[in-house]
C-alpha positions as CSV (number, residue, x, y, z in Angstrom):
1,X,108.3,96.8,66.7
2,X,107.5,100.2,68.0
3,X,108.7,101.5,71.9
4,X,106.1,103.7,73.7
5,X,108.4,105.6,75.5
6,X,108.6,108.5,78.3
7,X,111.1,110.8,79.3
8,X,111.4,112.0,82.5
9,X,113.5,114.6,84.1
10,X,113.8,117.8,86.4
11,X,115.5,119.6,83.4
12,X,114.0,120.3,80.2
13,X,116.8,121.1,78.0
14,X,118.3,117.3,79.3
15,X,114.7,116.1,78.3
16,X,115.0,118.5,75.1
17,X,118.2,116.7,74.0
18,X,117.3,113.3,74.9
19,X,113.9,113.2,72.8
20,X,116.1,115.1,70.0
21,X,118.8,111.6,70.1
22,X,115.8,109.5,70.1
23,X,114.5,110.6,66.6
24,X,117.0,108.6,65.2
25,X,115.2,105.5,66.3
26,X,112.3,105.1,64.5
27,X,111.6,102.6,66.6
28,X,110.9,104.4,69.4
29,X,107.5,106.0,70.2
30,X,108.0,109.1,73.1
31,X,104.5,109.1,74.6
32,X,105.3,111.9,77.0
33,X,107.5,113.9,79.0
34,X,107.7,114.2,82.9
35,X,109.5,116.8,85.1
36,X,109.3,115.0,88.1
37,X,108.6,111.8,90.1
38,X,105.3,112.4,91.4
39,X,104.2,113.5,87.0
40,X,106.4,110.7,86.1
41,X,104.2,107.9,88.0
42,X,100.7,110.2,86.4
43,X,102.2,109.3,83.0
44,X,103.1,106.0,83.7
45,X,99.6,105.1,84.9
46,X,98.1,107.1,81.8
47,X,100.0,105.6,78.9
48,X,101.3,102.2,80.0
49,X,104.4,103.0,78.4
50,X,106.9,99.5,77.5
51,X,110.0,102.0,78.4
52,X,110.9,104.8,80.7
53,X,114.2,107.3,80.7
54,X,114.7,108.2,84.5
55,X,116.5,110.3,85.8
56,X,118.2,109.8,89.0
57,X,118.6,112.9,90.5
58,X,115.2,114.9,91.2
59,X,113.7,116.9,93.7
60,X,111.2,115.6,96.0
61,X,110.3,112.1,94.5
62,X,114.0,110.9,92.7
63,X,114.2,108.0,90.0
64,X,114.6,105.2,92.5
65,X,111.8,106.7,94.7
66,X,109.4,106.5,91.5
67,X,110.7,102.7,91.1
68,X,109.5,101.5,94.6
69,X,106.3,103.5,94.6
70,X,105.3,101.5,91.2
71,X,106.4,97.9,92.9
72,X,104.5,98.7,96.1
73,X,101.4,99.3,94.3
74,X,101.8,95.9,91.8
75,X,100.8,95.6,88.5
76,X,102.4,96.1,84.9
77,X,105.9,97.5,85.6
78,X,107.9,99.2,82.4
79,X,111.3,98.6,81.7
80,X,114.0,101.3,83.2
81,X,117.2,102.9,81.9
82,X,118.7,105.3,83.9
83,X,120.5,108.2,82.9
84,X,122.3,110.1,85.2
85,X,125.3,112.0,85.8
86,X,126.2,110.5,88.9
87,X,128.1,107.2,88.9
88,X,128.4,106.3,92.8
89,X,125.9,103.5,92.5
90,X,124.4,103.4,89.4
91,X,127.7,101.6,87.8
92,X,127.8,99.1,90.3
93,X,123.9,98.3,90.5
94,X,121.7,99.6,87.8
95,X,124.4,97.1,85.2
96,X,123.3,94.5,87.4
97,X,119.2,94.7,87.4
98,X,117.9,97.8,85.7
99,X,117.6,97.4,81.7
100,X,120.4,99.9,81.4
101,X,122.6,102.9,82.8
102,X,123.5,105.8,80.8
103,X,125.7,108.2,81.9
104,X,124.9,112.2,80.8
105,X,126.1,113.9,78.4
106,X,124.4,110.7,76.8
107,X,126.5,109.7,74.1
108,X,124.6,108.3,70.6
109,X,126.3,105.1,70.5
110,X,125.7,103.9,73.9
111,X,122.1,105.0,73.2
112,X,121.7,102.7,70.5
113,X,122.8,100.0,73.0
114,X,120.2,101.0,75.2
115,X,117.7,100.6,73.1
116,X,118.7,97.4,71.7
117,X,118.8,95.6,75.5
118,X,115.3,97.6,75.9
119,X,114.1,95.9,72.8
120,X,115.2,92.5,73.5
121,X,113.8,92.5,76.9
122,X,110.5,93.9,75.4
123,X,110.3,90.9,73.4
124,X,111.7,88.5,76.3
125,X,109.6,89.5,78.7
126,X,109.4,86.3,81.4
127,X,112.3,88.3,83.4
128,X,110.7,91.6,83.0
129,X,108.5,91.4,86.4
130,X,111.7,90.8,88.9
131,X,114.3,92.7,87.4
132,X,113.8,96.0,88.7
133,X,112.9,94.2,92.2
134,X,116.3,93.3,91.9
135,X,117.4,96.3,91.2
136,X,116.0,97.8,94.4
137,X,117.1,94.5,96.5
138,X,120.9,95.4,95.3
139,X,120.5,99.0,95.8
140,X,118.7,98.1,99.6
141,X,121.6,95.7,100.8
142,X,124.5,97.7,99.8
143,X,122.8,101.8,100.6
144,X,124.6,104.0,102.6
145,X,123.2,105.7,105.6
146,X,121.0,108.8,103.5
147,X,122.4,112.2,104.6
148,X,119.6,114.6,105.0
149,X,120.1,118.5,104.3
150,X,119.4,120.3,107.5
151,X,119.1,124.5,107.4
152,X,119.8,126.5,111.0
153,X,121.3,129.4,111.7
154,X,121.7,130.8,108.1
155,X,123.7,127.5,107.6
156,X,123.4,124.0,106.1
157,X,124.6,121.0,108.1
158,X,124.3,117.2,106.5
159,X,122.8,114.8,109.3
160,X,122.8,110.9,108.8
161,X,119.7,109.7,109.0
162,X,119.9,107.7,111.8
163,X,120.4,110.9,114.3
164,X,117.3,111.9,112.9
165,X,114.7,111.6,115.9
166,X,111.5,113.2,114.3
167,X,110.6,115.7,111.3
168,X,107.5,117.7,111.3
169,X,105.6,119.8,109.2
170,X,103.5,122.8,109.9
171,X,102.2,125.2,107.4
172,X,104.2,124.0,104.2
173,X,107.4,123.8,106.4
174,X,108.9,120.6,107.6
175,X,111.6,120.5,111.0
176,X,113.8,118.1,111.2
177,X,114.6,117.3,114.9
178,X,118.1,115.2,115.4
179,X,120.6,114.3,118.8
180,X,122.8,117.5,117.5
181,X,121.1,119.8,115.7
182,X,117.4,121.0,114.4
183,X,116.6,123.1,111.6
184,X,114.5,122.9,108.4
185,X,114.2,120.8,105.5
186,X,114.0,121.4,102.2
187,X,111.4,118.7,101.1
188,X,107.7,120.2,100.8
189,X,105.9,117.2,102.2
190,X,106.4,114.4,104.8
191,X,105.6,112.1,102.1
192,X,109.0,112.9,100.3
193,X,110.8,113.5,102.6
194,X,109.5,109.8,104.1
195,X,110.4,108.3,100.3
196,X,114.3,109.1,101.1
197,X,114.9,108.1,104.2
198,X,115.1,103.9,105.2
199,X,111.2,102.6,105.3
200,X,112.8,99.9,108.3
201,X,113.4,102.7,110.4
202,X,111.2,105.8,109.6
203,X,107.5,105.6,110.7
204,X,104.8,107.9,110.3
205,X,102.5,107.4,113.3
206,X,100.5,110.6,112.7
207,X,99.8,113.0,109.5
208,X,101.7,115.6,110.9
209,X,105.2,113.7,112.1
210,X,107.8,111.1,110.8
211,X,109.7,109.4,113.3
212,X,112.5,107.3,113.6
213,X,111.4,104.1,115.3
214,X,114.9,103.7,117.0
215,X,114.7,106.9,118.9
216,X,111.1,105.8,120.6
217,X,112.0,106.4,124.5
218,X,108.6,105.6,125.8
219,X,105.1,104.5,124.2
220,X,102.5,106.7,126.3
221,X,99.1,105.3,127.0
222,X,96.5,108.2,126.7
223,X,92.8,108.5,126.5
224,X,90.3,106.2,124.6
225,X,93.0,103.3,124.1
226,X,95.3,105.9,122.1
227,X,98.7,106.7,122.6
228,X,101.5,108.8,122.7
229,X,105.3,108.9,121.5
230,X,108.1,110.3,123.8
231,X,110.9,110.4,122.1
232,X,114.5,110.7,123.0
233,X,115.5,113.9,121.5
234,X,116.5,116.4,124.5
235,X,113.3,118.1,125.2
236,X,111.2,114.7,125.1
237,X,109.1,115.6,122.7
238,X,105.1,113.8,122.7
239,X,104.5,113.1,119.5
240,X,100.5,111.3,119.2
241,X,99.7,108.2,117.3
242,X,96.8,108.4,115.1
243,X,94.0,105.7,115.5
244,X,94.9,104.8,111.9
245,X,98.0,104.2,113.0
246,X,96.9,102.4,116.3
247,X,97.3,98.9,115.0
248,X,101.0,99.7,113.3
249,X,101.8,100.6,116.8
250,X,101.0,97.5,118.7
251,X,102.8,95.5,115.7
252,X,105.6,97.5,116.0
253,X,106.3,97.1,119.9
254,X,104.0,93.5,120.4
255,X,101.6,95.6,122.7
């Protein structure tokens, strides 16, 4: 049976190399190659592909942020192997629900085995529609808090998200407001930045601002049945709900 396959990865020689070990599968068909998440879900959409390499670690959109886009949205889901070089929970949860982990440099053996569970799953596919949900329920119940990069005063500090109160963007550049510190991100849109952080607690009430729903102080009524945010960093910032957003509001807080 032939494999429609894409590669994606930040790097191209790691994409280079991979497509090069692939050859030796006849088997497999590479339909494409992405450099990053946002490409990698294009591609996805555009060839229909039965397999995808992922790569975990990307700017902007990572491998498990392309995942949970393609679930939210429904519909045909590929199968997933992983290959990354970093092993703090890919060992303990992709082995569990993705169809397989590779860790780079990827060796040709453990390819082989790769392809072989791809294959059999490709031609068992009953399981194939909850098995990367279950991937992302594993990943979901055991995360650790996400650490954001914040920049200020020519340094770099890590936050935990949950000190986050509100980010911002203006012009290109997002602010990241927290209880100790703010500075700037380096994410290029809200929408990324909002893919890392924990979707329970991290709200986007207007097009402009992400906050975190735990650092709400006050809910504002303003004109025309809209409202307002104060939040609870220490100037109080006001921080306006959309009328899109409106209705998430009143769900939110059972106005």
């Amino acid at each position: 049976m032939s494999i429609s396959t894409l590669i994606v990865d930040d790097e191209k020689l790691a994409r280079e190399e991979l497509a090069f070990l692939l050859k030796s599968h006849p088997e497999v068909e590479i339909v494409g190659e992405a450099a990053n998440g946002l490409e990698a879900i294009t591609m996805i959409d555009e060839y229909e592909p039965d397999l995808v390499f992922l790569d975990v670690q990307m700017p902007g959109l990572d491998g498990l942020s392309v995942v949970r886009k393609m679930i939210d949205r429904g519909g045909r889901l590929p199968h997933f192997i992983f290959a990354t070089a970093f092993d703090q929970y890919a060992v303990e949860a992709f082995e569990l629900a993705a169809a397989d982990y590779v860790m780079k440099p990827i060796e040709k053996s453990r390819l082989s085995k790769s392809i072989e569970r791809a294959r059999r799953l490709i031609e068992s596919p009953d399981d194939a529609a909850g098995q990367v949900e279950r991937l992302l329920a594993q990943l979901s119940d055991k995360r650790s808090p996400t650490k954001l990069l914040v920049r200020s005063s020519n340094r770099m500090f890590l936050v935990d998200e949950a000190e986050i109160a509100y980010a911002t963007i203006e012009d290109g550049v997002i602010t990241v407001v927290a209880s100790s510190i703010e500075g700037l991100s380096n994410y290029r849109t809200i929408e990324e930045l909002q893919s890392h952080l924990d979707s329970s607690l991290f709200w986007r009430p207007h097009r402009s601002y992400l906050v975190n729903i735990n650092r709400i102080k006050e809910v504002i009524p303003w004109f025309k049945s809209s409202y307002q945010l104060r939040m609870s960093d220490k100037n109080q910032t006001a921080i306006p709900v959309s009328r899109a957003q409106t209705k998430r509001l009143r769900e939110l807080f059972k106005l």
